[in-house]
C-alpha positions as CSV (number, residue, x, y, z in Angstrom):
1,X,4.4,183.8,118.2
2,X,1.9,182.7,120.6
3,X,2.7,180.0,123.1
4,X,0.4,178.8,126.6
5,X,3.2,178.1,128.8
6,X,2.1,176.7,132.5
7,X,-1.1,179.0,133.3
8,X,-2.1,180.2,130.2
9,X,-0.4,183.0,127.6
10,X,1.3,185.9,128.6
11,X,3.0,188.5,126.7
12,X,4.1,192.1,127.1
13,X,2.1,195.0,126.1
14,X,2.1,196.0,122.6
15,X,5.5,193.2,122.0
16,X,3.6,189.7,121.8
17,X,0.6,190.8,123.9
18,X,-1.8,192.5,121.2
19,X,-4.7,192.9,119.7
20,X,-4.0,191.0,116.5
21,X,-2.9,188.2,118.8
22,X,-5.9,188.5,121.2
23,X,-8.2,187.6,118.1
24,X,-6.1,184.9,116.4
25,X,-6.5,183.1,120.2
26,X,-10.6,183.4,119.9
27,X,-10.5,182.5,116.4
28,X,-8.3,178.9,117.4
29,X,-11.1,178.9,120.3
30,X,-14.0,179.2,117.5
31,X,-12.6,176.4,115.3
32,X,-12.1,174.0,118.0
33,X,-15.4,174.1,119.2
34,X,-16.7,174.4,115.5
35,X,-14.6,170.6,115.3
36,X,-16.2,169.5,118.3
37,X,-19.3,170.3,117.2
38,X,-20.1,172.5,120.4
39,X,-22.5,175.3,118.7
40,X,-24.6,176.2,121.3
41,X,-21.2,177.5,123.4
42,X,-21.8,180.3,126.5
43,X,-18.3,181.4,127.4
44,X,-17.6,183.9,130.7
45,X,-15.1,186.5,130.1
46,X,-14.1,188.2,132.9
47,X,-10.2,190.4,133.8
48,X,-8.3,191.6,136.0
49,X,-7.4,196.0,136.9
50,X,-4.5,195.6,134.3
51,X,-4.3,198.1,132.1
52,X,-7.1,198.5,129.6
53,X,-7.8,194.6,130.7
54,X,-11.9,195.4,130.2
55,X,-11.0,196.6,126.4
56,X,-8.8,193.4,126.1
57,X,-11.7,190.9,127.0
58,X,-14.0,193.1,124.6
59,X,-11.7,192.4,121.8
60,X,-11.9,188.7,122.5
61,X,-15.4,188.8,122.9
62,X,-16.1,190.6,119.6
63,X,-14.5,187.8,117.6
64,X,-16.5,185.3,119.4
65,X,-20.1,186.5,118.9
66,X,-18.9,187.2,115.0
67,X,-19.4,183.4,115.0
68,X,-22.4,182.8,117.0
69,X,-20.9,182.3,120.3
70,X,-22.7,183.4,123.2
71,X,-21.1,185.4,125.8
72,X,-21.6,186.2,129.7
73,X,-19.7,189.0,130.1
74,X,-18.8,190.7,133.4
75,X,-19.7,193.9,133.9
76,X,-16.5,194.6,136.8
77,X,-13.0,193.6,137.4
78,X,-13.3,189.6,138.4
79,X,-11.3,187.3,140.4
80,X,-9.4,184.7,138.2
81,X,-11.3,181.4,140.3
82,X,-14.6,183.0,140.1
83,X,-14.9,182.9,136.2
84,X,-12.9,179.2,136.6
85,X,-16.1,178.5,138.7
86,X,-18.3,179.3,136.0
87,X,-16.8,177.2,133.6
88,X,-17.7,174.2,135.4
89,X,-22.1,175.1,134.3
90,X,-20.8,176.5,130.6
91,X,-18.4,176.1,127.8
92,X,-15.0,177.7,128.8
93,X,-14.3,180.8,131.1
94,X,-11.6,183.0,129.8
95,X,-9.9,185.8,131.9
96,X,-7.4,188.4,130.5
97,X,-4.8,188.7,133.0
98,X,-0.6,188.5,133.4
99,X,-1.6,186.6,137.4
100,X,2.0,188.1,139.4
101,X,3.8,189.5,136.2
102,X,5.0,193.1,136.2
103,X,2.3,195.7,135.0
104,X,3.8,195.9,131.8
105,X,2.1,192.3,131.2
106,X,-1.2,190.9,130.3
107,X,-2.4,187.4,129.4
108,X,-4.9,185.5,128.8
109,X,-6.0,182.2,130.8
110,X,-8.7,179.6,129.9
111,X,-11.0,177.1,132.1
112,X,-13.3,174.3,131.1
113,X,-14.8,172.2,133.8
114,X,-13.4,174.8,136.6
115,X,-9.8,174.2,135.7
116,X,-7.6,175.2,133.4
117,X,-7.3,173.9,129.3
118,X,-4.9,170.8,129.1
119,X,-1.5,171.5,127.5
120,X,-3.1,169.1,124.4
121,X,-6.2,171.6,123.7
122,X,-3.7,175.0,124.2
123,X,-2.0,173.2,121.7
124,X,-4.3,172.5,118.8
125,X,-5.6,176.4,120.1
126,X,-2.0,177.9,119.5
127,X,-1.3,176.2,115.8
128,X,-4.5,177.1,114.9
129,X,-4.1,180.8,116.2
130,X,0.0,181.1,115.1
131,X,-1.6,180.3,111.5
132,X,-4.2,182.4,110.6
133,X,-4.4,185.9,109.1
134,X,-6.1,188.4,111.2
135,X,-7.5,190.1,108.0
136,X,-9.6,186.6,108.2
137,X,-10.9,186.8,111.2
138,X,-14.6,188.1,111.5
139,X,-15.4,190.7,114.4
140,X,-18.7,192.1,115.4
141,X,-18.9,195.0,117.8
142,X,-19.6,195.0,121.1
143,X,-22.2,197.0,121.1
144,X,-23.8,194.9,118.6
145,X,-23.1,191.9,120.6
146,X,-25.5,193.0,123.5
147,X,-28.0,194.6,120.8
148,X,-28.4,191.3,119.0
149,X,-28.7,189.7,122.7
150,X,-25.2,187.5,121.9
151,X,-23.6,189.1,124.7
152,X,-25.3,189.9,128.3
153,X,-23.2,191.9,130.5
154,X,-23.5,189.9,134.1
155,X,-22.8,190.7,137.2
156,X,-23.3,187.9,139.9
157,X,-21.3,186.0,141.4
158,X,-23.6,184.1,144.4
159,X,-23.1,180.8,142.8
160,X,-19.2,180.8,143.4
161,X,-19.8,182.4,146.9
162,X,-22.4,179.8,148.2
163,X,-19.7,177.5,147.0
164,X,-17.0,179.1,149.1
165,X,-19.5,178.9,152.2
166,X,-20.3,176.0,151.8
167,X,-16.6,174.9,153.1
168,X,-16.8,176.6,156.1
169,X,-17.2,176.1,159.7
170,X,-19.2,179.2,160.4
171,X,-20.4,179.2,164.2
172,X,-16.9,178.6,164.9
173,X,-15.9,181.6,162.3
174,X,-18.5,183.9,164.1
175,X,-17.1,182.2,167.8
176,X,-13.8,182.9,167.5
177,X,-14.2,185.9,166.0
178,X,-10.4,186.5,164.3
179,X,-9.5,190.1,163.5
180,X,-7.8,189.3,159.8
181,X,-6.2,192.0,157.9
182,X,-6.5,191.3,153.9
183,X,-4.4,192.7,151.5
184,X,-6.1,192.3,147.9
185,X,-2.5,193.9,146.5
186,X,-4.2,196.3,144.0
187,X,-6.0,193.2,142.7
188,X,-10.0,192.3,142.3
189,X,-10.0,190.2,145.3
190,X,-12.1,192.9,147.4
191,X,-15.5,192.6,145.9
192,X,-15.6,188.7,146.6
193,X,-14.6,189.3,150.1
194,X,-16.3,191.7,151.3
195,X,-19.7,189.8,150.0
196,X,-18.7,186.4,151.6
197,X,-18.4,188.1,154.7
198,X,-21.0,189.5,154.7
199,X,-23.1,186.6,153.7
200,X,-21.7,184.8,157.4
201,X,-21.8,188.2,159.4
202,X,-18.3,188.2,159.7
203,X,-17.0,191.9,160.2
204,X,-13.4,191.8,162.2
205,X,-11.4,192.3,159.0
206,X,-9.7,194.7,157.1
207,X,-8.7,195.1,153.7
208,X,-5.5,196.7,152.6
209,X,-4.8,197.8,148.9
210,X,-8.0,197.8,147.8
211,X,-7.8,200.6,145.6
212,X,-7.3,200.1,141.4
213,X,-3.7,201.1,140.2
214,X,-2.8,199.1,137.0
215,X,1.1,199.6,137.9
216,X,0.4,198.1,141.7
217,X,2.7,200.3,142.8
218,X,5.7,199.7,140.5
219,X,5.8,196.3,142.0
220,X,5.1,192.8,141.1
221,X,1.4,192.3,142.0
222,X,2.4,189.3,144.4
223,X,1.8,188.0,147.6
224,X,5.7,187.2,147.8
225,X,7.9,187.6,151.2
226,X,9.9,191.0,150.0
227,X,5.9,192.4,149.1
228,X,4.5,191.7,152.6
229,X,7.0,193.6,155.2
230,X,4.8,196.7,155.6
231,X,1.6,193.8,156.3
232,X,3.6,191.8,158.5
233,X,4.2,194.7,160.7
234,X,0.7,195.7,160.6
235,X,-0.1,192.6,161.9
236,X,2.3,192.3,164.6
237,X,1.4,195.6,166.1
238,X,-1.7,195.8,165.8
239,X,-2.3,192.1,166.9
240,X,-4.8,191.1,164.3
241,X,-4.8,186.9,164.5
242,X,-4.0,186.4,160.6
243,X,-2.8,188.3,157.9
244,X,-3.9,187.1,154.5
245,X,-2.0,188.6,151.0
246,X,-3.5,187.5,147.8
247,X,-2.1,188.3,143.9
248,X,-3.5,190.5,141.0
249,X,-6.0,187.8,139.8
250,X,-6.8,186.5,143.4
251,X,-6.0,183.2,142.7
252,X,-2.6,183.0,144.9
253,X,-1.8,183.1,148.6
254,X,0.7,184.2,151.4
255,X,-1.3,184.3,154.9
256,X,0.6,186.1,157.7
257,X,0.9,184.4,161.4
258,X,0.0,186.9,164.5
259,X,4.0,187.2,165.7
260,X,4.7,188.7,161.7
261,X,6.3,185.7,160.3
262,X,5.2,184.6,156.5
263,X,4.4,181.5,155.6
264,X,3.6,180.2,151.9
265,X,1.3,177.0,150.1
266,X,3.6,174.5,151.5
267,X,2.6,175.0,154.6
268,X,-0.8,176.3,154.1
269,X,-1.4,173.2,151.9
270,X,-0.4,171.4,154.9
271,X,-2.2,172.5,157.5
272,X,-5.7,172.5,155.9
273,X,-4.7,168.9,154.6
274,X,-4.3,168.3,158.6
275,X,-7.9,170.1,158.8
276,X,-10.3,168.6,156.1
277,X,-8.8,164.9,157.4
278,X,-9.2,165.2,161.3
279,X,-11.7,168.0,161.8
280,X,-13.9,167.5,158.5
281,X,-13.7,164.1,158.4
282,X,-12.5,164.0,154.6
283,X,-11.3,160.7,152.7
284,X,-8.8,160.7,149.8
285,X,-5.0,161.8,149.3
286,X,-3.2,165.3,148.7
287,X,-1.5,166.1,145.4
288,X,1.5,168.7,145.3
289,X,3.8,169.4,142.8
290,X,7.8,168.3,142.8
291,X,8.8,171.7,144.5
292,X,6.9,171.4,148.0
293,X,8.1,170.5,151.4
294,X,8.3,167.1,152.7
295,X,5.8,167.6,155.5
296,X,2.8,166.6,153.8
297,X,4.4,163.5,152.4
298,X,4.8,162.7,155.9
299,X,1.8,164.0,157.1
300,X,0.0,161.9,154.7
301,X,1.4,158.7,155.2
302,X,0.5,158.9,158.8
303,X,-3.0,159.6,158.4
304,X,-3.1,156.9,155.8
305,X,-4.0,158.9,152.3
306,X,-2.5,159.0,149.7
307,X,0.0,161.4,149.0
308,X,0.5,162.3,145.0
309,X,3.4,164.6,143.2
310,X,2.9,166.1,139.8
311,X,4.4,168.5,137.6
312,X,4.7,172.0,138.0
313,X,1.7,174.0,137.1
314,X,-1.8,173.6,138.5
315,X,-3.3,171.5,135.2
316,X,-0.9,169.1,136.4
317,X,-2.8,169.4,139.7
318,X,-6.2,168.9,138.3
319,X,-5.4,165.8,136.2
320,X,-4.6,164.5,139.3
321,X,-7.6,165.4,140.8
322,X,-9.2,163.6,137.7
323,X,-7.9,160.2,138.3
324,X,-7.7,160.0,141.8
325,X,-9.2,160.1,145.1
326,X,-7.0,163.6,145.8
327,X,-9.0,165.9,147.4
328,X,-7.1,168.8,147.9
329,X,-3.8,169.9,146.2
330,X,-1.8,173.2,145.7
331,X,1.7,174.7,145.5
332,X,4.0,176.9,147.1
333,X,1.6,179.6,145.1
334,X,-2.1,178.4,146.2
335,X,-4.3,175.7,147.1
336,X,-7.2,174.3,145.2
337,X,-10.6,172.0,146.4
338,X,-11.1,169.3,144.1
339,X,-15.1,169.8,144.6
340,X,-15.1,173.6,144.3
341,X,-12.8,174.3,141.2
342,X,-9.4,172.1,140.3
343,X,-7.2,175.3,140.1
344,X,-5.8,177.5,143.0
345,X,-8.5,180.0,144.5
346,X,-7.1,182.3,147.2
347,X,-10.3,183.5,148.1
348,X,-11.1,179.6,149.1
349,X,-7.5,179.3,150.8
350,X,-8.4,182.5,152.8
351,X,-11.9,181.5,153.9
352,X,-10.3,178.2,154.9
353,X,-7.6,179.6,157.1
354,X,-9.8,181.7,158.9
355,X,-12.2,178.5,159.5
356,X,-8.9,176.7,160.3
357,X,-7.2,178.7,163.6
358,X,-11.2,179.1,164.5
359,X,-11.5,175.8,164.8
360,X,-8.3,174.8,166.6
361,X,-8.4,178.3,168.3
362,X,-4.6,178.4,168.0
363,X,-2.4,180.5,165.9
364,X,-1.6,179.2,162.3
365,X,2.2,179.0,163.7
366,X,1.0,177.5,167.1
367,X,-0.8,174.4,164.5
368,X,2.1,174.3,162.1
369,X,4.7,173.8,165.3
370,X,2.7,171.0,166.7
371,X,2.3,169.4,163.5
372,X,6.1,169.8,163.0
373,X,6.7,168.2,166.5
374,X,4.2,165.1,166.0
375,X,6.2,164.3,163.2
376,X,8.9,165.1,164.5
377,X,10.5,167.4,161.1
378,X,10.9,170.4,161.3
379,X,10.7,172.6,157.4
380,X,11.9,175.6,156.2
381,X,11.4,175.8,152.5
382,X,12.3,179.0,150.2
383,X,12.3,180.0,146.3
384,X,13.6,182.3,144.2
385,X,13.4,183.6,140.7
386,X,16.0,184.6,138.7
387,X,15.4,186.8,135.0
388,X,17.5,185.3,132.5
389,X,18.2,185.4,128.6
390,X,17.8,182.9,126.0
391,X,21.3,182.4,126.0
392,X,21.7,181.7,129.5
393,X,19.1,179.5,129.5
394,X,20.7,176.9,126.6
395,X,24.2,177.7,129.4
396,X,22.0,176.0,132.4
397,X,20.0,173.3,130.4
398,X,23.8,172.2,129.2
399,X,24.8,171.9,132.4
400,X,22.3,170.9,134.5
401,X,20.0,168.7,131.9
402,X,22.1,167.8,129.6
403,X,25.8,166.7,131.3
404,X,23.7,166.3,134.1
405,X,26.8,168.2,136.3
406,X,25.8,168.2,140.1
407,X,26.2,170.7,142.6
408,X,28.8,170.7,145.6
409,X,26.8,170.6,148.7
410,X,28.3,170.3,152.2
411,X,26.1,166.8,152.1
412,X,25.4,163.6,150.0
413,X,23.2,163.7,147.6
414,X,21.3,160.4,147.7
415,X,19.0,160.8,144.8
416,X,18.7,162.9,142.1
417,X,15.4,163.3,139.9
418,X,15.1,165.2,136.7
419,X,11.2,165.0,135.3
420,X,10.3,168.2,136.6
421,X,13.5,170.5,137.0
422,X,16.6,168.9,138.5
423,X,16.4,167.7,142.0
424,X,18.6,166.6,145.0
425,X,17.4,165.0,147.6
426,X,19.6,164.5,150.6
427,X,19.5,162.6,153.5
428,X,15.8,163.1,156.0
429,X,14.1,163.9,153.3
430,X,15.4,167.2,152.4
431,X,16.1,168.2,149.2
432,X,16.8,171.5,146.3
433,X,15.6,171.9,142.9
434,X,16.4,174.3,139.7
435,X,13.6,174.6,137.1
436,X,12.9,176.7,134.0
437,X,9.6,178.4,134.5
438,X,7.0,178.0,132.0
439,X,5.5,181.4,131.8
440,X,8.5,183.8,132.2
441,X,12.7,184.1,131.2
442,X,13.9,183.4,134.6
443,X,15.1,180.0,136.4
444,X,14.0,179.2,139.8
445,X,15.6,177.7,142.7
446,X,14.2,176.1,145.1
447,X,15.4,174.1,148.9
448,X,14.3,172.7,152.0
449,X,16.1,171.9,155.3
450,X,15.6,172.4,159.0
451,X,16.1,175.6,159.1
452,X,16.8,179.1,157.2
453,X,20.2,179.3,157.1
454,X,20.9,175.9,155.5
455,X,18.3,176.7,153.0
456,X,20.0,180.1,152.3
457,X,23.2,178.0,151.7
458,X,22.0,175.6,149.5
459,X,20.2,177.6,147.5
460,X,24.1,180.0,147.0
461,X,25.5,176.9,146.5
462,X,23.5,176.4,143.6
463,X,23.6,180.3,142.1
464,X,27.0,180.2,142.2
465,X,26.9,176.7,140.2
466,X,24.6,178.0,137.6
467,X,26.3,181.5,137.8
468,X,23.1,183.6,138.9
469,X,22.8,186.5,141.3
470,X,20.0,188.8,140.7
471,X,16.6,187.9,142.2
472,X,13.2,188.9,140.8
């Protein structure tokens, strides 16, 4: 059965992730642009250093020239937000890739207008693909693809890198002059970087784990707390200004302050919301999701934008994005620029930080502190994933969703929300949330409060009240 859950479809290698179901997905692709009368389509296909990922997005592409379609297809490993970027001057960009999932994952993911298919188009997609018989679908080889010029094997990627410059504050990149230390984690990250730097003669950087290994080290491929110790010391010790850890496909971030400590989207998000209003002049609101620190909300509101919560998921983001003056938006996973593409880029988010603490010449901590102390709340927000089976998913939504049972904190809950997962807000604006993800068997909790050690508690308080232990 194929099903796009939040970003895309994923499955596990040679269970629901095949090559049968690779082509049923281009075939749904063909017909609803057949419907839509589209039949002059260009579609990108790029992927990520997952295993046999380039044979993958052959496969696709072979079912999609069998019916005319032309294809751009790149020639090396490519970062998810670069082919979303090329969707916004063609058809669709596709990218085979599982994003964080273990190695033993691959998926697909698909962009119009440099964001991702709304969950109404991945639906018509998946009842066309969940219906057809692959003996029906027609292929045409590769290699006939690029000898009857419907595929051209590309390679360029300037137009997404001007883009990315174009965001920067570059005489006070190259005044500053950070030392940064990158960490691609295995992924494709490392060709982008390395040519926007050198496109602003920027050269104090490093980048760690840029070699290919499909397994990434036995080790999910991202930029999570438990993933960055070894980075966080590097940075520390040998004092670079910013550490900077994006996933497998490039598109999330974790950047690393100079004293070691880790600090996710919320507060990224944040800061460079804080940045594009008072130091780039910007106009227009921020949009997070449900699951994000209160900061922002207050941030906003004393700046005097609007500040705008959607669902989970960054599509959610970018219909925001579509009907609003929302500028910039993100998660606790990544940040996206509604004029550069309306999905998370951590390759933007990274260019962005580094233009950030050179423009304030501070520390990312040293901004985030002050910002904390001006509005006087200080934020301390944490998830974590739990792997769980069917079963003990229809246990939780009984409890949680469907009785509506509420955990026993050591405080009031004054509000409690349940559009987007369950949540609890407390008093001060503090709050926790459980959620079923959307691409993966596991439940996630979430919490904010002052500091580390009431989040830690809240977040037991619920595990023990949905009765799980282990975390991804």
């Amino acid at each position: 059965m194929i099903k796009f859950g939040t970003s895309g479809f994923r499955g596990v290698l040679g269970d629901n992730f095949t090559k049968e179901n690779l082509q049923r997905i281009a075939y749904g692709l063909v017909q609803l642009l057949k419907k839509d009368k589209q039949d002059s389509s260009v579609i990108y296909i790029g992927y990520d250093n997952r295993f046999m990922g380039k044979t993958f997005a052959m496969w696709v592409a072979e079912v999609l020239v069998a019916y005319d379609i032309k294809i751009k297809f790149f020639e090396k490993s490519m970062p998810t937000p670069v082919v979303a970027f090329m969707s916004k001057t063609s058809t669709f960009g596709i990218v085979l890739t599982a994003s964080h999932n273990p190695y033993y994952y691959n998926g697909i993911k698909i962009f119009k207008n440099g964001g991702e298919i709304p969950d109404e188009y991945a639906s018509k997609l998946e009842k066309i693909a969940n219906s057809v018989k692959v003996n029906k679908i027609k292929t045409l080889s590769f290699q006939d693809g690029i000898t009857f010029k419907k595929v051209e094997v590309v390679s360029s990627f300037e137009s997404y890198v001007k883009s990315v410059i174009s965001f920067l504050e570059k005489n006070e990149v190259t005044s500053f002059n950070p030392k940064i230390l990158f960490n691609s984690m295995h992924g494709n990250s490392a060709i982008v970087i390395n040519e926007i730097c050198k496109k602003i003669s920027f050269k104090n950087y490093e980048i760690m784990n840029e070699s290919i290994d499909p397994y990434f080290e036995y080790k999910l491929p991202a930029p999570y707390l438990e993933n960055l110790t070894g980075q966080a010391k590097r940075v520390k010790k040998e004092k670079f200004d910013l550490g900077i850890a994006l996933d497998g496909d490039s598109d999330r971030i974790t950047c690393i302050d100079k004293s070691g400590e880790i600090f996710d989207g919320n507060y990224i998000l944040t800061l460079l919301f804080k940045y594009f209003v008072e130091a780039k002049k910007y106009k227009g609101g921020v949009v997070h999701n449900t699951a994000f620190t209160n900061l922002i909300s207050i941030l906003a509101k004393k700046v005097g934008c609007a500040d705008y919560v959607a669902k989970v998921g960054f599509k959610n983001i970018a219909e925001v994005f579509d009907r609003t003056d929302a500028f910039l938006g993100g998660e606790t996973n990544g940040v996206a620029l509604k004029e550069h593409v309306k999905c998370k880029d951590g390759i933007l988010g990274a260019f962005l930080l580094i233009s950030l603490i050179s423009y304030y010449k501070k520390s990312f901590k040293q901004i985030l502190s002050s910002v904390e102390k001006e509005l006087n709340y200080k934020s301390k927000v944490l998830e974590f994933a739990y792997p769980i089976t069917l079963k003990k998913k229809e246990e939780i939504n009984e409890k949680v969703f469907i009785k509506k049972e509420l955990p026993k904190f050591n405080k009031n809950i004054i509000n409690t929300s349940y559009g987007d997962g369950a949540k609890y807000i407390f008093d001060g604006g503090y709050w926790a949330m459980v959620r079923f993800s959307g691409n993966e068997n596991v439940v996630r909790i979430f919490a904010e409060e002052s500091d580390e050690n009431l989040v830690l508690k809240n977040i037991e308080i619920i595990e023990n009240f949905i009765g799980v232990k282990v975390r991804q």
